[in-house]
N, C-alpha and C positions, 0 to 999 in steps of 0.2 A: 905793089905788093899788098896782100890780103893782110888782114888782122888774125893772128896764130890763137886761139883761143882754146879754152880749157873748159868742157863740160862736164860737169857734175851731175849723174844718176839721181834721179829723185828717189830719197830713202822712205822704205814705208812705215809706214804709221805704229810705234809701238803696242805690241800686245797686251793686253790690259785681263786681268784674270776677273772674271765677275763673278766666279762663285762666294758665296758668301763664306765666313771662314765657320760655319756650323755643316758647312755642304763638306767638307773637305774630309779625309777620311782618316778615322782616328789610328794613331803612332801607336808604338810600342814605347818603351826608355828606348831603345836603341835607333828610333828615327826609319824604322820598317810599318811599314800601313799594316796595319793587322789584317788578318785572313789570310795571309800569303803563305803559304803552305813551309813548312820548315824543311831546310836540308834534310834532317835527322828525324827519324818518327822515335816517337819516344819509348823507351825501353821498358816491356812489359815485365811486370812483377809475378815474380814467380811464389806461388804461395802451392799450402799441400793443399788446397782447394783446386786451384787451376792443373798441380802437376801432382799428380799422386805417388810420384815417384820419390820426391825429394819429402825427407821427415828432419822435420823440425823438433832437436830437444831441448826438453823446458832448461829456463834455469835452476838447478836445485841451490837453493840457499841452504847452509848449514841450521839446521832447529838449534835450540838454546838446549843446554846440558846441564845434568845434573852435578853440581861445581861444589858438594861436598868435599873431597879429594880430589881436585884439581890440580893438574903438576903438568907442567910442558917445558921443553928446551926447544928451541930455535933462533931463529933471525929473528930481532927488531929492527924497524924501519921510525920514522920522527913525521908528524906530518909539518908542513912546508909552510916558510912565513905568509904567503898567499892563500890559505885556507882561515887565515883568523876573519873571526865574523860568519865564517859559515856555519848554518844550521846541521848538528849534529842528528842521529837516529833516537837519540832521547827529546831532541825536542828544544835542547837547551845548545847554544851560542859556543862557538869554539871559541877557546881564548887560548889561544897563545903562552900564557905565562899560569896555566890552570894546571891541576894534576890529575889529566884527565889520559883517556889508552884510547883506541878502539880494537875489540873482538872481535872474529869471524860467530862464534856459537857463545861465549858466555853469556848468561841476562845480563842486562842494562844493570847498572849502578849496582855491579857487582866489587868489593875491590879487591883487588888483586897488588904481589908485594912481587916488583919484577928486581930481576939481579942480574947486574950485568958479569959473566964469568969470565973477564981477559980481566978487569978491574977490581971484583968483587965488590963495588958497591950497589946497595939495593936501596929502593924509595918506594912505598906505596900510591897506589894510582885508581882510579876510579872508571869504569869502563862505563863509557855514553854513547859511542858511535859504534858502528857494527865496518869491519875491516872485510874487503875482498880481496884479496891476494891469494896466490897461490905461494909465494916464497916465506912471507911473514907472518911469524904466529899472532904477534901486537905491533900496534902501530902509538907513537905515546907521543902525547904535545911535545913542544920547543922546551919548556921549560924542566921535565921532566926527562928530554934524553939527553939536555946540556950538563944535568947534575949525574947523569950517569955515565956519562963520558959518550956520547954516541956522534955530538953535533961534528967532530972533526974525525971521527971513523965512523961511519956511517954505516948501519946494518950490522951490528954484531950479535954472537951467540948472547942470548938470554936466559933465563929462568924465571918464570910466572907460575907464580901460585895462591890459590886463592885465599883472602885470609879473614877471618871467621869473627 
């Protein structure tokens, strides 16, 4: 009897990459070679230059008012423990515990005696920020809608008037 044997393929020679790694072609963050064409071509901006059809209207900001006789009733709103530290439209530092408003149109460090009308009580406050809302006449630090009763009903009728 013959010897039963077991031949083994000669395996070939591993491939070895010799580009240098400055040869090699640069990624994206996402591990894609750049140049490669995207699924999605990117979505053209449509301006009234390009599309004369579509108009763009400005913002109009309210002008500042003549705040001799000043008088308003609406919503007040409180701004939020997360705005303290932020720069106001006057320039000066929200704080939190200040008795400070923000206005849509009165000047800057104008002040103003707001009243709250479910409570009746009122406090004086100093207007430094400029308020955009369309529902809220003022907008009054933490400290100033706690004394007025606002922090646990939130948004109530007011009264703001300017005081001299």
């Amino acid at each position: 009897m013959g010897s039963v044997g077991c031949t083994v393929a000669p395996t070939p020679p591993p491939v070895i990459n010799t580009q240098v790694p400055s040869q090699f072609p640069p990624t994206t963050s996402k591990g894609q070679p750049q140049g490669i064409a995207l699924t999605r071509a990117p979505r053209e901006r449509i301006s009234p230059r390009t599309n004369p059809t579509v108009r763009y209207a400005p913002k109009k900001r309210p002008s500042p008012i003549d705040s001799r006789n000043y008088m308003a009733r609406g919503v007040a709103t409180w701004y939020g423990v997360k705005a303290h530290g932020i720069k106001t439209a006057s320039g000066q530092i929200y704080d939190l515990y200040g008795m400070t408003a923000a206005h849509a149109s009165l000047p800057l460090n104008t002040r103003v005696r707001v009243k709250n009308l479910k409570t009746g009580r009122s406090m004086t406050v100093t207007i430094n920020d400029r308020l955009y809302s369309h529902t809220a006449i003022i907008k009054l630090s933490y400290w100033a809608a706690r004394h007025l009763g606002l922090t646990k009903r939130p948004s109530q009728k007011v009264e703001v008037r300017v005081v001299r």
